[in-house]
Structures are given as C-alpha cells and as structure tokens.
DOMAR-488598 format. One record per residue (C-alpha): residue number from 0; x, y, z. Coordinates in pm, 1 decimal, decimal comma. Each point is the difference from the previous one (the first is absolute). Layout:
<pts>
pos:east:north:up
NUM:X:Y:Z
...
</pts>
This chain:
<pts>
pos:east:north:up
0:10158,4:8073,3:8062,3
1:350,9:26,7:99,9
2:232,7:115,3:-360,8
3:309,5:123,2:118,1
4:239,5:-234,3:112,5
5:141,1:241,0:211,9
6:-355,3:26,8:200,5
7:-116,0:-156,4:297,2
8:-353,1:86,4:-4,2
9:-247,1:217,0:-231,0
10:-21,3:229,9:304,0
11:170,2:63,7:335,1
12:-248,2:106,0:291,0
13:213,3:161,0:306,7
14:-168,6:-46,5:321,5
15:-283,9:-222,8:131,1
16:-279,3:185,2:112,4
17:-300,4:84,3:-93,7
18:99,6:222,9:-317,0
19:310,5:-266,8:-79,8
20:-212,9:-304,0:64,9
21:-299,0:133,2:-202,1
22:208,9:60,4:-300,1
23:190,9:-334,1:13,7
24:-342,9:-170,4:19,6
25:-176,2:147,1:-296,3
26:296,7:-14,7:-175,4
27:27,6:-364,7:71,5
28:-342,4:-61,4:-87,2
29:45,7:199,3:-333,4
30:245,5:-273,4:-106,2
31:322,5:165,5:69,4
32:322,1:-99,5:156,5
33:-1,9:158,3:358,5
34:250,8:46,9:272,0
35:-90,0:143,4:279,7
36:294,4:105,7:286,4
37:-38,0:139,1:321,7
38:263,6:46,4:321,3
39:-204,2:-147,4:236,0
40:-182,3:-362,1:55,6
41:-349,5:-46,3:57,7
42:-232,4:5,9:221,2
43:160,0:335,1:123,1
44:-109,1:316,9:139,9
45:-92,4:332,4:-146,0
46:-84,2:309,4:176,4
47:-403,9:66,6:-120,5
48:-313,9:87,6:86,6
49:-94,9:-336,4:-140,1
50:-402,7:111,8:-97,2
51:-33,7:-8,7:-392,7
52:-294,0:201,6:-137,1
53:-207,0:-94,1:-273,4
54:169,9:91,1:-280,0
55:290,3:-226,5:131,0
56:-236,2:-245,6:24,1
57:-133,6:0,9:-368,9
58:437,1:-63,4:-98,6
59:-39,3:-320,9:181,9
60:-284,6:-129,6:-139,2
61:122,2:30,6:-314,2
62:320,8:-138,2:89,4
63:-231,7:-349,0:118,1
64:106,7:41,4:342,0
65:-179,2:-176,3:270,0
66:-159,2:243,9:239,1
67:-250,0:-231,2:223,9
68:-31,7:100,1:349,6
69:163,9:-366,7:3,8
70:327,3:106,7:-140,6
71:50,6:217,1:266,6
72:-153,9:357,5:-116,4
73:-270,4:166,6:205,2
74:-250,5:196,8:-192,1
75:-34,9:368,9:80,4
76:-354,2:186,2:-95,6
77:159,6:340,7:2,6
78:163,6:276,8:233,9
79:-95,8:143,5:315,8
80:126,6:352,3:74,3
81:61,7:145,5:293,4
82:62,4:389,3:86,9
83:-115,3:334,0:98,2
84:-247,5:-152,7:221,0
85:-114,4:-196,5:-272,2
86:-45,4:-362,7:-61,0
87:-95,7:-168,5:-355,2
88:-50,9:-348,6:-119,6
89:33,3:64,1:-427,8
90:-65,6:-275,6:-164,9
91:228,7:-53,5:-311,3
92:-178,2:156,1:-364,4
93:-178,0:-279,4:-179,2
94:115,0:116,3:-336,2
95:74,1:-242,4:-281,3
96:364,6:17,2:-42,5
97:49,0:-144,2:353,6
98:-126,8:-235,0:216,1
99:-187,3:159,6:292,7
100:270,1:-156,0:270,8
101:350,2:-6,6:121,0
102:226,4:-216,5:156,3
103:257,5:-44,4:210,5
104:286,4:-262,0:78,8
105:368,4:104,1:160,5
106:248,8:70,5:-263,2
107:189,2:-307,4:161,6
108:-251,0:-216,2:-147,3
109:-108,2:213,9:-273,1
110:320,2:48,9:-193,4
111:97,1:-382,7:-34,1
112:-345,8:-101,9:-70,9
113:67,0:272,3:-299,5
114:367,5:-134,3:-76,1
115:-148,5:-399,3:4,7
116:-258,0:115,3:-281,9
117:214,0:112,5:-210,0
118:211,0:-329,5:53,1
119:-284,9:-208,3:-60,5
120:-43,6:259,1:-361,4
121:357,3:-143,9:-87,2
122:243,9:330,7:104,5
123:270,0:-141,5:171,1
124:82,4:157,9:302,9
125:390,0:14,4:158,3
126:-49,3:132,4:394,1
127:293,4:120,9:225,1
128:128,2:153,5:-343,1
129:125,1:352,5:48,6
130:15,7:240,8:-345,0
131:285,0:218,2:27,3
132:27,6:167,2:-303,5
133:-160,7:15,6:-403,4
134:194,3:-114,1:-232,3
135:28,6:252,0:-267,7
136:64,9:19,5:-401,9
137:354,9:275,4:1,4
138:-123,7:132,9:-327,1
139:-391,1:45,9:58,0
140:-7,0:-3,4:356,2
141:-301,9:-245,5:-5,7
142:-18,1:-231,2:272,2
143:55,9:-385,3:-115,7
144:-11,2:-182,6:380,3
145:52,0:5,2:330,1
146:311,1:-84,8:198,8
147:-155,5:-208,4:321,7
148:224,3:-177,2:277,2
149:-162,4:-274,7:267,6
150:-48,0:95,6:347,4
151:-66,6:-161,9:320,3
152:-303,2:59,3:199,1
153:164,7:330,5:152,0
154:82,5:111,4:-313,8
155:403,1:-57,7:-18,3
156:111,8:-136,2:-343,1
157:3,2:-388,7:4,0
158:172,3:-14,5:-337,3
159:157,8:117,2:-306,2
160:-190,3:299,9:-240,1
161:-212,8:-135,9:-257,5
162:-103,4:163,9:-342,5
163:-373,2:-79,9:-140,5
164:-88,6:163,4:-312,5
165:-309,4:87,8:-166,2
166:-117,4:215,8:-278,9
167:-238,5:230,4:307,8
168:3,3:56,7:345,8
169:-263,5:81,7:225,9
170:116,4:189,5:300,3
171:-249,1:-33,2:326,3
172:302,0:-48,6:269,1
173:-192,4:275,6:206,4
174:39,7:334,4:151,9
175:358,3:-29,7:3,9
176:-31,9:-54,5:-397,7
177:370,7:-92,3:-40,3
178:14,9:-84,7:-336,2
179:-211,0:260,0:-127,8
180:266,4:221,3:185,9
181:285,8:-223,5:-188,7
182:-135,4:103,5:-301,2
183:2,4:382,1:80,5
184:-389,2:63,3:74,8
185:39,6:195,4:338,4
186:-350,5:44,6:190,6
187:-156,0:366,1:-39,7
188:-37,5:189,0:301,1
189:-316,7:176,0:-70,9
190:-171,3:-281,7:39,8
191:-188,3:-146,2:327,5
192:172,2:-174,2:251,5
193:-192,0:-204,9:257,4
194:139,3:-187,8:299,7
195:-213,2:-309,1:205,7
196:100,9:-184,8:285,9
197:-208,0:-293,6:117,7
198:8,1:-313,3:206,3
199:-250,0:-251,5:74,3
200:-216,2:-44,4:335,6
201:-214,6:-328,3:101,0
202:-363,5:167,6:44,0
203:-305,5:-182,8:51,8
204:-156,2:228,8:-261,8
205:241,3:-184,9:-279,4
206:-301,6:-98,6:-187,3
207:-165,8:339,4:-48,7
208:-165,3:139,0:-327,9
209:128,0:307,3:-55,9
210:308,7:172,7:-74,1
211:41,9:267,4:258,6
212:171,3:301,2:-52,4
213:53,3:268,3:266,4
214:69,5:356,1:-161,9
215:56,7:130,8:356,8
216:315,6:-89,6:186,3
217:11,3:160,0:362,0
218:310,6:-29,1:248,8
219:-241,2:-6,9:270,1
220:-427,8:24,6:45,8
221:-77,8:168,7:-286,9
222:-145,5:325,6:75,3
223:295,2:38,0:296,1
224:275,4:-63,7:-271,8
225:176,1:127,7:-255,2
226:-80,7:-175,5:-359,2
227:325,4:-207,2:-147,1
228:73,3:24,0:-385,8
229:-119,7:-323,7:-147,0
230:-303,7:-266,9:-12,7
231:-34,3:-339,7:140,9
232:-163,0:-346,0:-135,6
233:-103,8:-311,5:167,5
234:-25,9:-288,4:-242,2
235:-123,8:-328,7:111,8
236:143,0:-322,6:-133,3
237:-244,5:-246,0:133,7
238:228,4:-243,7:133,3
239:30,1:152,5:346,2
240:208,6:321,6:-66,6
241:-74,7:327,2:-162,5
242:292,0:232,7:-216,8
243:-7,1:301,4:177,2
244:206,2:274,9:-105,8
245:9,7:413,9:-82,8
246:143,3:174,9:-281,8
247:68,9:399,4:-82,1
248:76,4:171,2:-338,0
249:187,7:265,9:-162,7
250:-10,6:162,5:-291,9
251:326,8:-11,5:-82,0
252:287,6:-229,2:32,3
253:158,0:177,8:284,2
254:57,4:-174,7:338,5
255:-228,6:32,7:267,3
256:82,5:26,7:374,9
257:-278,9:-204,4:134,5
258:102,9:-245,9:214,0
259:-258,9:-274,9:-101,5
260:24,5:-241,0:273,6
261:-48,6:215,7:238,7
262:-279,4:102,9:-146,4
263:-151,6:-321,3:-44,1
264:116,9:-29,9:353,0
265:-235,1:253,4:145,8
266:-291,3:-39,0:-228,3
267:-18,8:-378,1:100,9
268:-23,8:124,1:406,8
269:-308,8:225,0:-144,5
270:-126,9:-310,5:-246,6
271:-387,3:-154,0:55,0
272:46,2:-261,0:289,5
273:-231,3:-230,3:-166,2
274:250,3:-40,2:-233,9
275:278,0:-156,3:261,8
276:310,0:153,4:-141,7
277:198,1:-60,2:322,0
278:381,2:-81,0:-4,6
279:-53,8:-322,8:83,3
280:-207,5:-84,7:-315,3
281:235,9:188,8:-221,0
282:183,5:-257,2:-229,5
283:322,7:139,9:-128,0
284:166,2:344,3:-6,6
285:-90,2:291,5:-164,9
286:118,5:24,7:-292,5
287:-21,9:276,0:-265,3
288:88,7:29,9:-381,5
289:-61,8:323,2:-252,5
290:-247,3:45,6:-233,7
291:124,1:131,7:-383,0
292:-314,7:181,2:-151,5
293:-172,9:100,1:-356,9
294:245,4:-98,5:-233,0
295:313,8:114,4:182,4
296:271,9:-187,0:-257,4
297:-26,4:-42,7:-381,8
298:3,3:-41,3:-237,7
299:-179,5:-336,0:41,5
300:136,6:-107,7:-324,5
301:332,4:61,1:-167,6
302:280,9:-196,2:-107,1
303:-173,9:-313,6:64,1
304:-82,4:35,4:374,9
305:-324,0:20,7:108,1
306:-46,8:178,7:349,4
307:-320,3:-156,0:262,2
308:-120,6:15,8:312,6
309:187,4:222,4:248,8
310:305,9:3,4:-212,8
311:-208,0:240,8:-247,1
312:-168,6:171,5:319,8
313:-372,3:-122,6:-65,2
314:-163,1:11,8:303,8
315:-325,6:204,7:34,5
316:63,5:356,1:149,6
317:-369,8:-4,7:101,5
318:68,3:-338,5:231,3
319:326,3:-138,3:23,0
320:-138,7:-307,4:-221,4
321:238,1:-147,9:-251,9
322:-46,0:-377,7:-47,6
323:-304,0:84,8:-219,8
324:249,3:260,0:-227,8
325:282,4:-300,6:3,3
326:-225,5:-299,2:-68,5
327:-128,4:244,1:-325,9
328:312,6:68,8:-79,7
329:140,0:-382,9:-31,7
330:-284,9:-33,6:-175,6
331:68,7:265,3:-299,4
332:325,7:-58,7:8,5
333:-42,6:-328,5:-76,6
334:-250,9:23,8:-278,4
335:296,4:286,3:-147,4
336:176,7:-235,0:-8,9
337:-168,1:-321,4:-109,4
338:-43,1:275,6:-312,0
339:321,1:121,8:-72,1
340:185,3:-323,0:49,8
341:-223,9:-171,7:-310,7
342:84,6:300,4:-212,1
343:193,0:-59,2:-298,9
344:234,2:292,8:5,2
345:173,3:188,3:311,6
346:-166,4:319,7:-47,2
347:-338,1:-183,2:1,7
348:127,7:-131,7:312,8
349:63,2:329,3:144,3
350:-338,0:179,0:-64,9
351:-162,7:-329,1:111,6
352:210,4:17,0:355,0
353:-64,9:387,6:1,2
354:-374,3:-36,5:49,1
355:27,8:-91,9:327,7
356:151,3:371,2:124,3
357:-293,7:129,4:-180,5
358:-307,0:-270,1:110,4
359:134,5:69,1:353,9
360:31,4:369,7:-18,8
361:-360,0:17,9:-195,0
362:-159,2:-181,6:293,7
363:148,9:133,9:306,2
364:189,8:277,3:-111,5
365:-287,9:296,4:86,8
366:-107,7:-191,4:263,1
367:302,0:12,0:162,0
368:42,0:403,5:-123,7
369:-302,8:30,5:245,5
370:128,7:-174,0:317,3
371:265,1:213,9:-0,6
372:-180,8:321,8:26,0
373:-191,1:-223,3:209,5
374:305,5:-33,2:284,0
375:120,5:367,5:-72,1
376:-398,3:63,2:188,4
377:24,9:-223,2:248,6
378:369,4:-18,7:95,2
379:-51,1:266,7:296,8
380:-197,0:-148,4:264,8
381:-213,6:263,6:92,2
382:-146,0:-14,2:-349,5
383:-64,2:-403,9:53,9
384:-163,3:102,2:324,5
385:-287,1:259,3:-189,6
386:-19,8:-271,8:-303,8
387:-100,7:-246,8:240,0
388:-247,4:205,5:248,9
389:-184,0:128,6:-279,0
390:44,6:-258,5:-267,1
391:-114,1:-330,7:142,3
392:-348,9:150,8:129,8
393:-52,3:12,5:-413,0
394:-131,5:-333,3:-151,8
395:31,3:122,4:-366,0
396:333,8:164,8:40,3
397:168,3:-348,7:224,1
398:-142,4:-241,7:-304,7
399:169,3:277,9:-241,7
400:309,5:-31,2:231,2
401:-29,4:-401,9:58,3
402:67,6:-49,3:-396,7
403:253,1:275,7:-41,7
404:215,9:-109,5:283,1
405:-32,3:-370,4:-35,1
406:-7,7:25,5:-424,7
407:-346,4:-223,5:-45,1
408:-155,7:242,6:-217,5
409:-142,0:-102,5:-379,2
410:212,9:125,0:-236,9
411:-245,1:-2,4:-239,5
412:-353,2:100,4:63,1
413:-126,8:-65,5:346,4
414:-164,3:244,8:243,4
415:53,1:364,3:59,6
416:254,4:-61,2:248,6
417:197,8:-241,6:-284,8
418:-37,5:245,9:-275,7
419:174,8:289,4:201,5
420:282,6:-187,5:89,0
421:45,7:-183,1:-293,5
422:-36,1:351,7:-208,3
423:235,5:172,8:305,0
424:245,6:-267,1:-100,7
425:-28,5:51,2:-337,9
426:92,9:339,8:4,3
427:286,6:6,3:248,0
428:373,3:28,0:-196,0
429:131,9:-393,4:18,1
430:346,3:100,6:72,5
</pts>
C-alpha cells in the first residue's frame, strides 16, 4: 500500500513490546506495510509483574496467539488477597467480555513470543535499532519518520544514522517516551506515578493457582511493626519460579523517597516460608522501573504520531496493569489506521487516524478518572490498613472491588456490581 516514493512503510511502530508489537501485528495482518524498530534484541528482559488478567487475555485471543499450558503459560483461576488479618481466594468474574482466567509467562518469554507474531503477520521487524529523533515536516511540524542508528548488544552505535519514512508513526518506546518528548508532548504531572521492583525466586509453589496479592507490607511480625507504603504480589510462572515483586503509588508525578529494595528487602525476611523466598533461590537482582498512569501524555494523536503503551501513560491506577491498555491500544491504532490510509483524500485520512484518541479515551478514559481518586484514598497507608481490616470480611463489597481493581466488569448489562461501575465510569470526566 506503499504510494510515496519517499516512504518506507505505510506505518512506523517505535518500540517492541507489547503496545508496539500489538500494533505492528494487526497492522500487518490488515494488509499494510509494517516496520517495526526497537533498541534492543530479543529474548530480553523487562522489569514486570509478568501476571496478565483477563482482559489481557481476551487481546491475545484475538490476536490468534497460542496460549496452551504447552507453550509455556500457566493458567491462573483468580487472586488471592492477603491483609488485615484476612485471607481470600476470589475467583476471577465470569462475565462475557472475558474469559474467566489469567495467565502468566515472564516478560522474557512473553515479549518475543509477541514480536515473532507479528513477524509471522508480515511486519518486519529491525532489533538493536535505536530511534533518536522524528523526523519532522519545517512548515507543518508533522512528523514524516524516524531517524534510527544500529547498536550493539550494550547499546553503543554499531553504525551510521538511518532515515525510514512513513506517512504515521506509532510511538510505544515506553516510559521514557522519547519521541513523544521529540515532538514536544511533555508528561503531565498531575497524573499517577507508580514505581515496582521485582525479581524472580525458585519456589516449589511455582505452579500455584492464584495470583496473590498482599495489601499489607510489615518491616517486621506484623502486629510488632510499623506498616511500609506499598503492596506486594507473588506470581507463579509454572516452570519452577514465581515473579515476585511490590509496587507503591502516588498521585502525582512527584518523586518519592522510598527506598524500594529495601523494602522488598525486609518484607521478604517477614514473607510466608512455604513460599521459599531465600537468597539462595533468588535468581537475579532486584530490579525496579516506574509506572506512568491514566493517560499521563497526549495527545494520543496529532501530527501523525500515535502515542501507546507507557509512552501515553496507560497503565491502570487501580493495579499497576498495562499490557491489557497497550495490547488495546495496537489494536485501535491499527484499525485507525487500516482506515485512514484507504481514504481518498488527506483530511479523510486525518479524521480516520483521529478516532483512535477518541475510541481509547471513550473506553478507558472514566475508568481511569476513577483510579485516580482511587490512589488519592489509598495513597496513605493507614487508610490501606482500615480498607483492608474492614473491607475483605465483606463478600459483596471484595467481588465489587475484584472487578473495579482488576477492570473485568460488563460494560454493558451484567450484574449489579457491573452496572455501577460501568455507570461510575460513565460519568467520570475522560480527561
């Protein structure tokens, strides 16, 4: 579908994860010419709690992805919460939007599995290709490329600079969102800000059922300690080893002072001893990365970049969850613009691409209004502490809390508990 001679693709996609390699696989599979860059060569790492909930799970079934317990996922049957005394096996909503399961597989694994699919679809995929800088119309401003350079495996050019040209880019190079920042979109501070660190542990309990969360973290016996800022997961990845890993939240941009590791630190000499997180299972460092929330860059369309994953700041302010909000997004994006590119005139094109600022913003936009009065509530960790002691006793009120948090709610119709939130969602300001 290439026209311009000047073009190297229909579209650009910027960074290979979930978000990036979504788009560049529906696009592919809508026909289009795709190339996909990212710095880094895969298999590689990526700091994550590595558990996908349902809705993430629905994106990959309509991508066609192979999810047997034989391709190396382990089935999850919901999440077990732990705190205030409290402990609660919820299984996940069977609702039909979503399958009534999650999964789980380490990003390692994860990501190129994601980045081979869209191969297979036809995008064609450059690794250890950095993107320095859009390439930009003088007179409009619109962005027409990318300027990219090879690298070596520690990230040193290996090469001269390269121009590739396309008529849209879609931006999902992450939290550090540098060419969303090339093109002037600076990040907005009254937004949530989380921060995770994680590392992995061998644990005979790697095959376990549930997603467990601890809401709870103590720097000694709880009950003889004071309560740290912050909750903890366990995610087991049934090949031996479990993701385990704590996050916190702010509701704003601003820099905390926690020091995470030593936090994870002392809640892992407090952590269940069935469990077995000793230091001489732990495999690999600690390692941390930060969480942009609800929408924290836009807009996610102008000048023909599209902004996903991280690099727009859609992860969940409720959980932390964002490979759901990217894989959605690469999918929008590209059905924007499978549309716009068979228009016959430029400002068809446009409105075409513009739909998917407003698709995403109709979907999640409330939502994500809501999880940040959400962390404004439970920022403070006395609050967390009263949530939990009184909350989790309360079947109705958990399930309510179960689809809020985790977003497996009907949208339309459903239950009691689906009609509030979806209504609650409704009615929130999508800013």
């Amino acid at each position: 579908m290439v026209d311009a001679a000047t073009d190297d693709a229909d579209v650009i996609v910027v960074g290979a994860g979930p978000a990036g390699a979504g788009a560049a696989f529906h696009c592919a599979s809508a026909g289009l010419d795709v190339l996909l860059l990212d710095k880094a060569s895969f298999p590689r790492d990526k700091i994550c709690g590595d558990g996908l909930t349902p809705r993430a799970v629905a994106e990959l079934v309509r991508m066609g992805l192979p999810i047997r317990e034989q391709d190396g996922w382990i089935r999850n049957r919901g999440l077990r919460v732990i705190g205030g005394g409290h402990r609660l096996e919820l299984d996940w909503p069977e609702i039909s939007s979503y399958p009534s399961y999650g999964l789980a597989k380490a990003r390692m694994s994860f990501d190129h599995t994601l980045v081979e699919h869209a191969r297979a679809a036809g995008a064609k995929v450059h690794e250890r290709t950095s993107v320095t800088s859009p390439v930009r119309d003088e007179r409009t401003g619109r962005i027409l490329g990318v300027t990219a350079r090879p690298v070596d495996e520690n990230g040193k050019r290996a090469g001269d600079d390269v121009v590739y040209r396309a008529p849209v880019v879609i931006a999902a190079d992450g939290v550090s969102a540098r060419l969303a920042t090339g093109m002037g979109l600076t990040k907005r501070d009254d937004r949530p800000m989380g921060v995770a660190v994680r590392t992995y542990f061998r644990t005979p309990r790697h095959d376990d059922p549930w997603m467990e969360s601890h809401l709870e973290l103590w720097d000694g016996a709880p009950g003889r300690s004071n309560l740290m800022p912050g909750y903890g997961w366990i995610f087991s990845l049934g090949d031996g080893t479990a993701n385990v890993g704590l996050g916190s939240v702010s509701s704003t941009a601003a820099a905390t002072k926690v020091d995470y590791k030593a936090l994870f630190a002392a809640w892992m000499r407090n952590a269940p001893a069935e469990w077995e997180f000793t230091p001489e299972n732990q495999i690999g460092p600690v390692r941390g990365a930060a969480l942009p929330m609800g929408f924290n860059r836009g807009p996610l369309y102008g000048n023909g970049l599209m902004l996903a994953g991280d690099a727009a700041g859609m992860v969940s302010p409720f959980n932390g969850e964002g490979i759901a909000y990217g894989l959605q997004a690469g999918r929008v994006a590209a059905d924007a613009i499978a549309q716009g590119l068979a228009r016959g005139t430029a400002a068809g094109r446009e409105r075409a691409f513009a739909t998917y600022e407003r698709r995403m913003k109709d979907d999640l936009g409330g939502y994500y209004t809501l999880g940040r009065l959400f962390v404004r509530i439970i920022e403070h960790p006395q609050i967390m502490r009263l949530c939990t002691r009184y909350g989790l006793p309360r079947p109705l009120l958990m399930r309510f809390v179960l689809k809020l948090l985790s977003d497996c709610y009907e949208p339309r119709g459903g239950d009691v508990v689906d009609r509030t939130i979806a209504a609650l969602a409704r009615i929130a300001p999508a800013a």
